[in-house]
C-alpha positions as CSV (number, residue, x, y, z in Angstrom):
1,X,-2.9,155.8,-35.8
2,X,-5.8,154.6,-37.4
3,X,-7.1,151.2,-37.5
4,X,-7.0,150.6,-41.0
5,X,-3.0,152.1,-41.2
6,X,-2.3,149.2,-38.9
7,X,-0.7,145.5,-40.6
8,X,-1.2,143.1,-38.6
9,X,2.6,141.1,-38.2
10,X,2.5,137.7,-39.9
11,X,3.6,136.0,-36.4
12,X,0.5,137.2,-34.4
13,X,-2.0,135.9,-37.7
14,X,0.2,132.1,-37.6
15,X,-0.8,132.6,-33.9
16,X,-4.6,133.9,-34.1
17,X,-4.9,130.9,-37.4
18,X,-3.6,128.1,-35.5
19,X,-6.0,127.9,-32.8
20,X,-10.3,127.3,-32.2
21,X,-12.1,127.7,-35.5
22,X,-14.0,130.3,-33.5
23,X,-10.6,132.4,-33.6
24,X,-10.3,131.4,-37.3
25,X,-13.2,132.6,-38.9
26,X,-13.0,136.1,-37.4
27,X,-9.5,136.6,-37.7
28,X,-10.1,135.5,-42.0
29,X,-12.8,138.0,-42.0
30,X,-11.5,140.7,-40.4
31,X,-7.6,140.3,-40.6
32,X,-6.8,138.1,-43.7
33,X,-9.6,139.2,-46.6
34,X,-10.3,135.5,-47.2
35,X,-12.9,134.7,-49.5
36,X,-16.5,134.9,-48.2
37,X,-16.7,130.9,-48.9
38,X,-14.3,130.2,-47.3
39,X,-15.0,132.2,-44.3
40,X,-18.9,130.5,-44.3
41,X,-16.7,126.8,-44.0
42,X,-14.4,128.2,-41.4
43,X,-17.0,129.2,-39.0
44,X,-19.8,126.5,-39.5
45,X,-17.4,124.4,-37.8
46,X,-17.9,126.0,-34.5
47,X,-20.9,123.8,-34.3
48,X,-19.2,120.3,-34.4
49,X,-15.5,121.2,-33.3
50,X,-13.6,123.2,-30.3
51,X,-15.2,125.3,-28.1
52,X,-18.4,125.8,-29.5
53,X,-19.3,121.9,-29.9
54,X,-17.8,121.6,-26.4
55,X,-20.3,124.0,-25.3
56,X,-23.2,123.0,-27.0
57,X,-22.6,119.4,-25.8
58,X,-22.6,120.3,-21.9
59,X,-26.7,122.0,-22.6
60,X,-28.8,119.7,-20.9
61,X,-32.1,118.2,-22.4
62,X,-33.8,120.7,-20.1
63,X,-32.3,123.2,-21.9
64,X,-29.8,124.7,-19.2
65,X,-26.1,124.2,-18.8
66,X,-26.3,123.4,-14.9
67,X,-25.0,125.1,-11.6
68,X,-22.1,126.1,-12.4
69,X,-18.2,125.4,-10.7
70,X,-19.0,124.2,-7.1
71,X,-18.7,127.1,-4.5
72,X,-19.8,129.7,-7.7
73,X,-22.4,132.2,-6.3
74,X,-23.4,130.0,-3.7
75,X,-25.0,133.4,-2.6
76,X,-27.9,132.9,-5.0
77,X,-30.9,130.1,-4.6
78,X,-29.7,127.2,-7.1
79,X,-32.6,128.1,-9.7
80,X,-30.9,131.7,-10.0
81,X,-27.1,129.9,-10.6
82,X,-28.9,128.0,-13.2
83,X,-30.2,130.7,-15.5
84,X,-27.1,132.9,-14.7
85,X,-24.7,130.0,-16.1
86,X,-27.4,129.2,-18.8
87,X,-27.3,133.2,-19.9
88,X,-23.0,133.1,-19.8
89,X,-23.3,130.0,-22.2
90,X,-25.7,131.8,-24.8
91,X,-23.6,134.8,-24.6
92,X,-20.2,132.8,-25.4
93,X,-22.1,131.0,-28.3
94,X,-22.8,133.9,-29.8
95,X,-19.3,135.4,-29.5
96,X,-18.0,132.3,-31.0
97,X,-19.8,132.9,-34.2
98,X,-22.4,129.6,-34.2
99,X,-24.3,130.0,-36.7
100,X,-28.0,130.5,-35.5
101,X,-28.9,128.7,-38.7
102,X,-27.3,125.8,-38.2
103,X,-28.8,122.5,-37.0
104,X,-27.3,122.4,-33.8
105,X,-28.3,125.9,-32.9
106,X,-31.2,125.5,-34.0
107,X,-32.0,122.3,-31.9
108,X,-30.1,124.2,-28.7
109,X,-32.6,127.6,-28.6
110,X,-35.6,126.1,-28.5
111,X,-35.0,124.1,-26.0
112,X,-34.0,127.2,-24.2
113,X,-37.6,128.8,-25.6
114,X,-39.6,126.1,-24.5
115,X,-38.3,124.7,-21.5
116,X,-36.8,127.5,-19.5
117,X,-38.6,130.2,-17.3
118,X,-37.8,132.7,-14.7
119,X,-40.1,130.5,-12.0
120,X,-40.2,133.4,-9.5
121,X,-41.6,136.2,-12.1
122,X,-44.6,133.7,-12.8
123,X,-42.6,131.1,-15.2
124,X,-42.3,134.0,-17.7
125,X,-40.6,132.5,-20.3
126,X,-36.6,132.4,-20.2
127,X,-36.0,134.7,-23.7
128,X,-38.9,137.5,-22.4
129,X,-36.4,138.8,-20.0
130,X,-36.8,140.1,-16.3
131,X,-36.4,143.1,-14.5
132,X,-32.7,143.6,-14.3
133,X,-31.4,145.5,-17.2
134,X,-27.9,143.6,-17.6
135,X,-29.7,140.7,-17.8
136,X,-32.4,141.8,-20.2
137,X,-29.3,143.8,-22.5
138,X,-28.0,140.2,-22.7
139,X,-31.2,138.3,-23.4
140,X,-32.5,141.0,-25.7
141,X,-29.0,140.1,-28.2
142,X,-29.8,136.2,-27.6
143,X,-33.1,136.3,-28.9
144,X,-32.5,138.4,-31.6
145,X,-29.4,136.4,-32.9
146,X,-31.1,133.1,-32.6
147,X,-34.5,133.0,-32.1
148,X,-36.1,136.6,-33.2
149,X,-36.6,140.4,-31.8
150,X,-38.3,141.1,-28.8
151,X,-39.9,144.4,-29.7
152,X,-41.2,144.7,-25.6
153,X,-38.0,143.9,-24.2
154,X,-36.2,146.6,-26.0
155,X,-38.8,149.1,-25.0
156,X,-38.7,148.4,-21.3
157,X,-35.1,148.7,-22.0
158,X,-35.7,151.9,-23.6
159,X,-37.6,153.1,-20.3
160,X,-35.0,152.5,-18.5
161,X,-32.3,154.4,-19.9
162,X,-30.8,156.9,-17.6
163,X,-29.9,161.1,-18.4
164,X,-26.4,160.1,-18.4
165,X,-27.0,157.8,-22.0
166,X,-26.1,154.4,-19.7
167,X,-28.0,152.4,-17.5
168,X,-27.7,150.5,-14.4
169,X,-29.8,147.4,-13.0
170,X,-29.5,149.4,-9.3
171,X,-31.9,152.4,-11.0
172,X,-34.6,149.8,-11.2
173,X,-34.3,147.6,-8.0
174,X,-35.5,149.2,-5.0
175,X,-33.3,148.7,-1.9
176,X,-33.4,149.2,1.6
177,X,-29.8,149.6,2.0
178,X,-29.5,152.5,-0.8
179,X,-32.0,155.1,-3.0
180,X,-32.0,153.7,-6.7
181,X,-29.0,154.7,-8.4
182,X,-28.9,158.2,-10.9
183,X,-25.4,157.5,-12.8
184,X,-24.7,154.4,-15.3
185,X,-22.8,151.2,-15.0
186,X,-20.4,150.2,-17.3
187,X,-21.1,147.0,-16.9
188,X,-24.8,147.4,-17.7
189,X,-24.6,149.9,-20.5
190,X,-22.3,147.3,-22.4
191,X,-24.7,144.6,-22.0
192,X,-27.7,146.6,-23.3
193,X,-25.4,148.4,-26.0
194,X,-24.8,145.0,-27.5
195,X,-28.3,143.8,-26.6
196,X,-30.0,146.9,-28.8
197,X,-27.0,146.4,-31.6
198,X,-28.4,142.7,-32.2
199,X,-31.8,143.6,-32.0
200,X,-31.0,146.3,-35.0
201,X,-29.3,143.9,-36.5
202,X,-31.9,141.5,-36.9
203,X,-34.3,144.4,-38.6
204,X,-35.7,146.2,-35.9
205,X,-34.0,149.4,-36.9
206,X,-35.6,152.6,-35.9
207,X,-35.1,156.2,-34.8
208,X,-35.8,155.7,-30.8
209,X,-33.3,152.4,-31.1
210,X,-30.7,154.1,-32.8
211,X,-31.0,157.4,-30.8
212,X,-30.4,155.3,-27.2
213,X,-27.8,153.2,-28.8
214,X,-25.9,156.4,-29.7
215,X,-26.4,157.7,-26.5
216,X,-25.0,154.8,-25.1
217,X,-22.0,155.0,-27.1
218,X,-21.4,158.2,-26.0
219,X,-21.4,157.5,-22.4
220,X,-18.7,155.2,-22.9
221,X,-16.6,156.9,-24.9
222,X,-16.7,160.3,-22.8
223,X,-15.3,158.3,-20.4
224,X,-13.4,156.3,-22.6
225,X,-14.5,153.0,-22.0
226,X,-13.4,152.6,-18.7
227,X,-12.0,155.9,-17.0
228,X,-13.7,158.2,-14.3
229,X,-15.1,161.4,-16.3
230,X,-14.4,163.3,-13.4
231,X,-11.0,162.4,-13.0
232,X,-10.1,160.1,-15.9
233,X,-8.8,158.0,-14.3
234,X,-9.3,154.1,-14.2
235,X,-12.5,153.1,-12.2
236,X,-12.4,150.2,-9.6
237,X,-15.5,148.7,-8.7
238,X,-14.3,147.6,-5.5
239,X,-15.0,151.4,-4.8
240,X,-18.5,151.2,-6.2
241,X,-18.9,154.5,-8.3
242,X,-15.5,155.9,-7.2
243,X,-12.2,155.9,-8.2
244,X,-8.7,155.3,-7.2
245,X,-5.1,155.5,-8.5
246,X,-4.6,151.8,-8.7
247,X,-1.2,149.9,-8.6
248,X,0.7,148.3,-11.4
249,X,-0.3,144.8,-10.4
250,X,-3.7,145.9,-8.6
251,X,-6.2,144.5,-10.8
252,X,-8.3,141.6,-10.6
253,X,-10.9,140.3,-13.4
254,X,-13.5,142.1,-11.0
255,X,-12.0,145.8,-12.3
256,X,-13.4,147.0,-15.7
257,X,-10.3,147.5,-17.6
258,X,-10.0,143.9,-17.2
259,X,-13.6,142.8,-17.5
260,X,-13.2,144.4,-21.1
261,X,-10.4,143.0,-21.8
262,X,-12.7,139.7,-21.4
263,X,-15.3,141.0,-23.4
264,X,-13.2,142.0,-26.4
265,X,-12.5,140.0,-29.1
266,X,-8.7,138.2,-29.1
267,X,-7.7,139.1,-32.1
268,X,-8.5,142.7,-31.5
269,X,-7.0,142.9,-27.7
270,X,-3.3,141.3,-29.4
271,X,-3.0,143.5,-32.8
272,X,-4.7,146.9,-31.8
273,X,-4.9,148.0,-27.7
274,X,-2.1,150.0,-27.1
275,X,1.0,147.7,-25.1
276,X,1.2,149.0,-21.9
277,X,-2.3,148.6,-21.9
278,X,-2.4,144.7,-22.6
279,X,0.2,144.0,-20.6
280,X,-0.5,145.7,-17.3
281,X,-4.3,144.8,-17.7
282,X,-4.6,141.1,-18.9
283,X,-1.1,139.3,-19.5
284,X,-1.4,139.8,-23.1
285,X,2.1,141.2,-24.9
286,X,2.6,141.3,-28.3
287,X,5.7,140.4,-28.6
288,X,5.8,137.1,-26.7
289,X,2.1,136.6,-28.2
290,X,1.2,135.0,-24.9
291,X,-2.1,135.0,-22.6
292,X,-0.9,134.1,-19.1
């Protein structure tokens, strides 16, 4: 079936519609044909209502959004918690749909351009990246969405892009536990997929972009977004790079069936994955229209 055979059932759109206008304005451009008006309305209240005020009111004047839950990654140094929570919230903004032209938007990057750093890579400035390449991917969309393109970041990123079209922070950082790795992450490749989409996006389209981005693509969909090539079946990264035949009620939101069924859209995960899918994987079902 093809997605544009599919009607979406008027329950599930009275479900998607009364909800965060974050949800709205999506589901009117994508589900319901509204009016482009009337879409612009819908989602320039994500800045002052819902999640995405919520959000934006919890930045601090530094320009971060804190530590994070107590006991989160109390494995990294307090400055490292700060930034990762700091790159979480940017991300969410931007899948929420704030409008980087808005006042509040406007107000929250540049505090995040002129106040935060990477103190340990000699106060580099927060949107010039880093060294990993998940976190760059990320940063690369951020800046490109609200602030402008980072035509050096995407390069290095570029650099870094493995034979097998992906790439993975663990090719870059040298270990003494393991040789840098040869075969892509998932997780990785999605963040600088949507990092490189965003920087096209913003008007840095060109032939070496578009190439790695298709590559990229590729790599996913060869192994179908979240199955072993070798043995198609679903990876679990509790294995690392293998796989296992998992159990009906084995995953956890560390597996990457589940991490993209995070990632994804609402809308999309209730009208279009396929049941069994959504119901084994997330506690989504589409005929209860429920998220446990």
């Amino acid at each position: 079936m093809r997605l544009h055979d599919y009607a979406p059932r008027p329950a599930h759109l009275k479900w998607l519609l009364d909800s965060d206008p974050a949800i709205r304005w999506q589901v009117m451009r994508d589900l319901t044909g509204e009016a482009p008006n009337a879409i612009a309305a819908e989602r320039s209240r994500v800045a002052t209502e819902g999640w995405g005020a919520q959000l934006l009111a919890r930045q601090s004047p530094a320009g971060n959004w804190g530590v994070g839950p107590r006991g989160w990654r109390d494995d990294l140094p307090q400055e490292d918690r700060v930034l990762l929570i700091t790159l979480y919230s940017l991300v969410a903004l931007m899948d929420l749909g704030l409008n980087p032209a808005s006042q509040q938007a406007r107000k929250m990057i540049d505090r995040v351009h002129k106040r935060l750093v990477f103190k340990r890579l000699n106060n580099r400035p927060f949107l010039h990246g880093e060294t990993e390449p998940c976190i760059n991917g990320r940063i690369l969309g951020i800046g490109a969405y609200f602030k402008e393109p980072n035509d050096e970041l995407a390069h290095q990123l570029l650099r870094q892009q493995l034979e097998d079209g992906g790439w993975n922070c663990e090719a870059v950082l040298p270990s003494a536990k393991r040789p840098l790795s040869q075969r892509s992450s998932f997780h990785t490749t999605i963040c600088v997929l949507e990092g490189l989409l965003e920087y096209e996006r913003a008007g840095r389209k060109s032939a070496s972009v578009t190439r790695a981005r298709k590559r990229a693509e590729e790599y996913l969909l060869e192994r179908r977004l979240f199955r072993s090539l070798r043995t198609g079946e679903v990876i679990d990264v509790r294995d690392g790079d293998r796989c296992r035949q998992r159990k009906p009620l084995e995953h956890t939101a560390r597996s990457p069936s589940s991490a993209l069924v995070q990632q994804l859209p609402a809308a999309l995960l209730i009208l279009f994955l396929p049941q069994s899918e959504v119901h084994r994987n997330s506690g989504l079902h589409f005929d209860g229209i429920a998220i446990q």
